[in-house]
C-alpha positions in Angstrom: 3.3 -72.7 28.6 4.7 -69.5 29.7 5.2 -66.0 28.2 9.1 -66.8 27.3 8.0 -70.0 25.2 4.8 -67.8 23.2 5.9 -68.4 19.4 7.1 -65.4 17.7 4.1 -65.6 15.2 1.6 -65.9 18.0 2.8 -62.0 19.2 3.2 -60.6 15.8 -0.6 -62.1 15.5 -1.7 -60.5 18.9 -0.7 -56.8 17.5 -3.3 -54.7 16.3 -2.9 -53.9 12.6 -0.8 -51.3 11.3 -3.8 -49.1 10.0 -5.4 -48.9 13.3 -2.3 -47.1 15.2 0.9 -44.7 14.2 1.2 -42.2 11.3 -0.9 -44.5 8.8 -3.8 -44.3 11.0 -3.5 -40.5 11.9 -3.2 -40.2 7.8 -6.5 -42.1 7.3 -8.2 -40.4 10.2 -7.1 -36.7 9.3 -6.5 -36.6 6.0 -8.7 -39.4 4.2 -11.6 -39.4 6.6 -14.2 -38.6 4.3 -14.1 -37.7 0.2 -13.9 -34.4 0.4 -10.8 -34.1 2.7 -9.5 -36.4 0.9 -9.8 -34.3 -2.5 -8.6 -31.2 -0.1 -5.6 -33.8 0.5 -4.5 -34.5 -2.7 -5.1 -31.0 -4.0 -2.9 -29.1 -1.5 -0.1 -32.2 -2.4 -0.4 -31.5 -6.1 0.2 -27.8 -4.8 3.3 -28.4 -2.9 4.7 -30.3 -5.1 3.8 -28.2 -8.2 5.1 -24.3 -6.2 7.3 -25.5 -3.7 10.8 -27.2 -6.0 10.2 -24.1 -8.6 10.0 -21.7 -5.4 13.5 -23.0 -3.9 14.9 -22.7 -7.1 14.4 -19.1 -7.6 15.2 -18.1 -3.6 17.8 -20.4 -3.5 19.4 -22.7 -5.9 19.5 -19.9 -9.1 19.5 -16.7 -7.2 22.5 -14.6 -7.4 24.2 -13.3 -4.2 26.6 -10.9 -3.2 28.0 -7.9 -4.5 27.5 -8.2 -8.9 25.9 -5.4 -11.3 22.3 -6.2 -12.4 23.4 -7.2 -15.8 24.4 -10.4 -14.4 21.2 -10.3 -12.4 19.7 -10.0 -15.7 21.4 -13.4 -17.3 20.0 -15.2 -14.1 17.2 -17.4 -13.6 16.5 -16.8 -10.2 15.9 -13.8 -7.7 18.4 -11.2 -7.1 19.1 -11.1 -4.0 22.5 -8.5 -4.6 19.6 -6.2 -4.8 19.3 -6.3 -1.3 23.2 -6.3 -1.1 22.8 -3.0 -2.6 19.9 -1.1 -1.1 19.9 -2.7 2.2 20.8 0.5 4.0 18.4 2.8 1.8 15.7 0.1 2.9 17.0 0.3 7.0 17.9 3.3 7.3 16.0 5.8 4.9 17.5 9.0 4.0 19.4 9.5 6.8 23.1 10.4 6.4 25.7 7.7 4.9 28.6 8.4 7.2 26.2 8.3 10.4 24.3 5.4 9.6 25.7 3.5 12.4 23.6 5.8 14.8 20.2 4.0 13.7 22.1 0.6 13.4 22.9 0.9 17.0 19.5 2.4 17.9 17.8 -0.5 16.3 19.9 -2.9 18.6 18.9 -0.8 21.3 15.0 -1.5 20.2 15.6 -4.9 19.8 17.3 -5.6 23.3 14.9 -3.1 25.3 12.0 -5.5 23.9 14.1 -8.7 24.8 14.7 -7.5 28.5 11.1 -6.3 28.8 10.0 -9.8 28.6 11.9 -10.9 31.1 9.5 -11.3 33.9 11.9 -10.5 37.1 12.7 -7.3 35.9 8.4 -6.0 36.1 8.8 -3.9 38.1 9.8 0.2 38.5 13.7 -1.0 37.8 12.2 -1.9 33.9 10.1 1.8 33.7 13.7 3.3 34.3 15.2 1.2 31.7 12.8 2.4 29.0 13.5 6.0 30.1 17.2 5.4 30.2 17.2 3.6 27.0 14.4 5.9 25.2 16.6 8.8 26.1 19.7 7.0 24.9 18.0 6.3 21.3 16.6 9.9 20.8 20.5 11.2 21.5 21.8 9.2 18.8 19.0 9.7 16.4 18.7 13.7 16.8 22.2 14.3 18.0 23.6 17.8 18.4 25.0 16.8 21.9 28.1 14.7 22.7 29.7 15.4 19.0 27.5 13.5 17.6 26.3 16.0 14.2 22.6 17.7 14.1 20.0 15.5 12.2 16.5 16.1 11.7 13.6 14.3 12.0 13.2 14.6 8.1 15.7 12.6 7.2 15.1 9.8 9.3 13.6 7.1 7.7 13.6 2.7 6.7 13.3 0.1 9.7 14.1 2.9 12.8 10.8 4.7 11.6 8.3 2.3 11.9 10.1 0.6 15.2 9.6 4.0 16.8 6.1 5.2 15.4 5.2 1.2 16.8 7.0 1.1 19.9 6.1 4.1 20.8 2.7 4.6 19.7 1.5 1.2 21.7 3.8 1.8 24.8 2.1 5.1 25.1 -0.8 4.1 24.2 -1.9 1.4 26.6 -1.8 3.1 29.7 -4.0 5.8 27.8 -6.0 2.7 26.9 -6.4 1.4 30.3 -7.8 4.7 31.6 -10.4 4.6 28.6 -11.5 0.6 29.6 -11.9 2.2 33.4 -13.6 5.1 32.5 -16.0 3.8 29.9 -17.2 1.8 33.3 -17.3 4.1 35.5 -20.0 5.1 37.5 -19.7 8.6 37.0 -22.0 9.7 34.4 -19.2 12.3 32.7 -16.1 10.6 32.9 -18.0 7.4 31.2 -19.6 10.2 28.7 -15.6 11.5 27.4 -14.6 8.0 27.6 -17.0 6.6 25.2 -17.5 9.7 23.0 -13.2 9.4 22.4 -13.4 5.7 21.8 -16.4 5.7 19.3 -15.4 8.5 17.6 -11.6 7.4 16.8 -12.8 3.7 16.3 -15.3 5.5 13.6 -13.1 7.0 11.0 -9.4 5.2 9.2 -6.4 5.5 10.6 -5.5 7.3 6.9 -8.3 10.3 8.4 -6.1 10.7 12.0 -3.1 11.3 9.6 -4.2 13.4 6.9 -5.8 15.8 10.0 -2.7 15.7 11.8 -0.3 16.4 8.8 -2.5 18.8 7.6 -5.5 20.8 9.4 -3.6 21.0 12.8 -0.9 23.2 11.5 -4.3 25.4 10.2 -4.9 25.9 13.9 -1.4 26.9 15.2 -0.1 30.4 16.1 1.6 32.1 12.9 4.9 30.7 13.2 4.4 27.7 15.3 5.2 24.2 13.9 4.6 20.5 15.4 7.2 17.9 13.8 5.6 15.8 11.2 6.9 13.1 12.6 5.5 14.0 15.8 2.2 14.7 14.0 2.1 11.1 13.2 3.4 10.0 16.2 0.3 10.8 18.3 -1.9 10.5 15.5 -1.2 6.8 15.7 -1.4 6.8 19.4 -5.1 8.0 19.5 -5.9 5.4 17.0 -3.9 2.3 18.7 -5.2 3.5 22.2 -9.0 3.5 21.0 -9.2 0.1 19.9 -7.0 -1.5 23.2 -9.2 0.2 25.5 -12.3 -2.1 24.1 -9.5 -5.1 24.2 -8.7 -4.1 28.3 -13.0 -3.7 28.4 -13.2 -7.0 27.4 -11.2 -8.3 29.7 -12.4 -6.4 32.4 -16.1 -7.5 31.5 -15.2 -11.0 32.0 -13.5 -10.7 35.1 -16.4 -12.3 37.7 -18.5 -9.9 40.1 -17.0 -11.9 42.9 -13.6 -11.0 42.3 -14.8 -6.7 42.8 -17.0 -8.1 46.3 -14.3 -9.5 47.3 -11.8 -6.9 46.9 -14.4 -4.4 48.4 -14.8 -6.6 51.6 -11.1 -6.4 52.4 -12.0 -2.5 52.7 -9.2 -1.6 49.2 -10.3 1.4 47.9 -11.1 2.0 43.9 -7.6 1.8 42.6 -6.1 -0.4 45.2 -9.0 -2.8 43.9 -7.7 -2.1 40.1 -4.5 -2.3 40.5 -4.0 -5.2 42.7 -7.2 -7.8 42.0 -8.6 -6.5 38.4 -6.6 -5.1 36.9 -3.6 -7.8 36.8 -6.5 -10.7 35.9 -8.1 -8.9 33.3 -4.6 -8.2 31.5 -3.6 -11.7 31.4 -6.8 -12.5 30.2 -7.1 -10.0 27.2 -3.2 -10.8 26.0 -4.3 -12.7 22.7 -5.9 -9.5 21.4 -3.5 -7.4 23.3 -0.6 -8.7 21.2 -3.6 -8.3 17.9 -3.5 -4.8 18.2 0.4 -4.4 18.7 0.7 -6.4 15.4 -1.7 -4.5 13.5 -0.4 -1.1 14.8 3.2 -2.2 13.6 1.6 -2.9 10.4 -0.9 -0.2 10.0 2.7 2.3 10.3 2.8 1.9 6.6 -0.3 4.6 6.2 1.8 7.0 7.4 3.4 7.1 3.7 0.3 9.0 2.4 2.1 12.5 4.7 5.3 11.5 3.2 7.5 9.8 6.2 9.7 7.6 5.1 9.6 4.2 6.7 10.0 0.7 5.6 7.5 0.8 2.9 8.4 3.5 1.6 12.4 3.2 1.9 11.5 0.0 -0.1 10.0 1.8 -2.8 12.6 4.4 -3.4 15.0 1.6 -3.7 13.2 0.8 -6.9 13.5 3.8 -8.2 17.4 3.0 -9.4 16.8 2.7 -12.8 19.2 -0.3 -13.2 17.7 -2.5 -10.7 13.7 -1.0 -11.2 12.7 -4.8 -12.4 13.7 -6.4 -9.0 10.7 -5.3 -6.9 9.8 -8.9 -6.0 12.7 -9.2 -4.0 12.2 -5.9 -2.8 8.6 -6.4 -1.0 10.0 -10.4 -0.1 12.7 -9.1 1.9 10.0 -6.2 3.5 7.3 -9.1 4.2 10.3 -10.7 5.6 10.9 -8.3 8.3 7.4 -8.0 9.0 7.3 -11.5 9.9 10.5 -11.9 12.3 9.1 -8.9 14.6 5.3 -10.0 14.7 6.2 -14.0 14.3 8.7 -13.0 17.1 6.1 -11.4 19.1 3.4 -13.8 18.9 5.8 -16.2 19.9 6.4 -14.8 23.4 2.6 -13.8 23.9 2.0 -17.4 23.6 4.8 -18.3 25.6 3.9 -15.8 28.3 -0.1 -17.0 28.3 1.4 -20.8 29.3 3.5 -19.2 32.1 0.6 -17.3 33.9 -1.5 -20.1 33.4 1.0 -22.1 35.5 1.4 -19.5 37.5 -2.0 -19.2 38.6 -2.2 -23.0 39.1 0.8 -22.8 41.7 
């Protein structure tokens, strides 16, 4: 008898059951394994299904949109989202002036695209340190202005989203070079350099970031000339520069640790010198492996911009806050934060996204 004559029944009997392969055996072998994930199982079900419909019902199905008055908020059931229709550009932009709002709209787009281009890989080179400048220069033009028409505003006013994309951006893009020095010099052989290196980083990595701002808002103008003044703003800016660039130069240490001894002979018996050897053989491999915590530090020094509420600068956090200050629409500061947390988690989901993505592509680089 051959294959085409094998009875229907007699092929259907030959398969292995249903519980031994597809979903219902990844189901059993997952999630009903044992009692207790099982128990785990049904728990988190009884969860979903007891948060998640009342959930969508509030964000979506009964929340009110657009443009209406908070009474009619008030007769809804669900969240009030023409909260955020009303205090969206107190939230983004701060304080800054109504009529020239469009000057941090169009620097956050600036932000945004800079980031975007500096992950594309063919521009690493000196073309993408001449962007940043160009770009940099551009955003501090439009945000300070008294140049090209544009109208005179100060630092004090600035305030929402732009804040904490600059104190972030900058901050870590200033501070990682700073940070690489501090990895090198902490294993150095010369006994000073290593001495500064690790008295800075044990000393910053000792006390909150909340100390590094109160002192810079507050005792360094103690120690100025009569009549001299650092921007608070400024103030702030470098405090959270010392503080990011402390904690990535034990990220870059890492990785430089667990870059092999062969790697440095090697690079010494091709007669490079010290930084030829960093910056061509070390250097590069110890980067690509210390991105996971490299991208953990840039996401908590985004988030850790919040402090800098406690020396009154006005970002995100706080632009939230004084939204709820509006007597009329005081009650709606669950939609307030959500819509916060939600920007929080574009930029770092955003972020870890491409790390991830850019781990993958020098791990098949390096396998070329």
């Amino acid at each position: 008898m051959t294959a085409d004559t094998i009875p229907d029944k007699k092929i259907a009997a030959e398969r292995p059951p249903a519980a031994t392969i597809g979903p219902i055996a990844w189901i059993r072998a997952n999630l009903f394994n044992t009692w207790y994930n099982a128990l785990l199982t049904v728990l988190i079900l009884w969860g979903l299904i007891s948060w998640v419909p009342p959930l969508v019902n509030w964000a979506f199905i009964d929340a009110v949109w657009g443009r209406v008055s908070p009474d009619v908020c008030r007769a809804a059931e669900g969240a009030c989202w023409a909260f955020i229709r009303e205090k969206y550009r107190l939230i983004l932009f701060g304080t800054y002036p109504y009529e020239q709002q469009w000057r941090p709209f169009v620097s956050i787009l600036l932000f945004v695209t800079l980031v975007g281009v500096s992950g594309y890989r063919r521009l690493w080179s000196r073309v993408l340190v001449y962007i940043w400048a160009a770009v940099m220069l551009a955003i501090c033009t439009l945000m300070w202005g008294g140049v090209l028409g544009l109208p005179l505003v100060e630092t004090r006013l600035w305030g929402g989203l732009m804040i904490t994309l600059v104190l972030a951006v900058f901050g870590c893009g200033v501070a990682f070079p700073i940070a690489v020095l501090l990895a090198l010099g902490r294993r150095s052989n010369l006994p000073i350099i290593r001495a500064i290196s690790v008295t800075y980083v044990e000393l910053i990595r000792g006390v909150p970031l909340v100390t590094l701002l109160f002192m810079a808002s507050v005792m360094i103008p103690l120690f100025l000339p009569e009549g001299m003044n650092i921007n608070k703003l400024l103030r702030a800016q470098i405090a959270i520069i010392m503080f990011a660039a402390a904690y990535l130069a034990e990220v870059v240490r890492g990785g430089l640790q667990a870059i092999p001894k062969g790697q440095y002979e090697a690079a010494d018996a091709l007669g490079l010198g010290y930084w030829q050897k960093m910056r061509l053989i070390i250097l590069p491999q110890a980067l690509k492996i210390s991105i996971p915590s490299t991208v953990n530090s840039f996401l908590s020094t985004l988030k850790d911009t919040s402090l800098v509420v406690i020396i009154g600068i006005f970002d995100l956090m706080l632009a939230t806050r004084a939204a709820l200050n509006d007597a009329p629409w005081r009650t709606y500061f669950a939609e307030a934060y959500v819509f916060a947390a939600l920007i929080y988690f574009v930029i770092c989901f955003s972020i870890s996204r491409y790390s991830q993505w850019l781990e993958r592509y020098l791990g098949r680089s390096a396998h070329r």
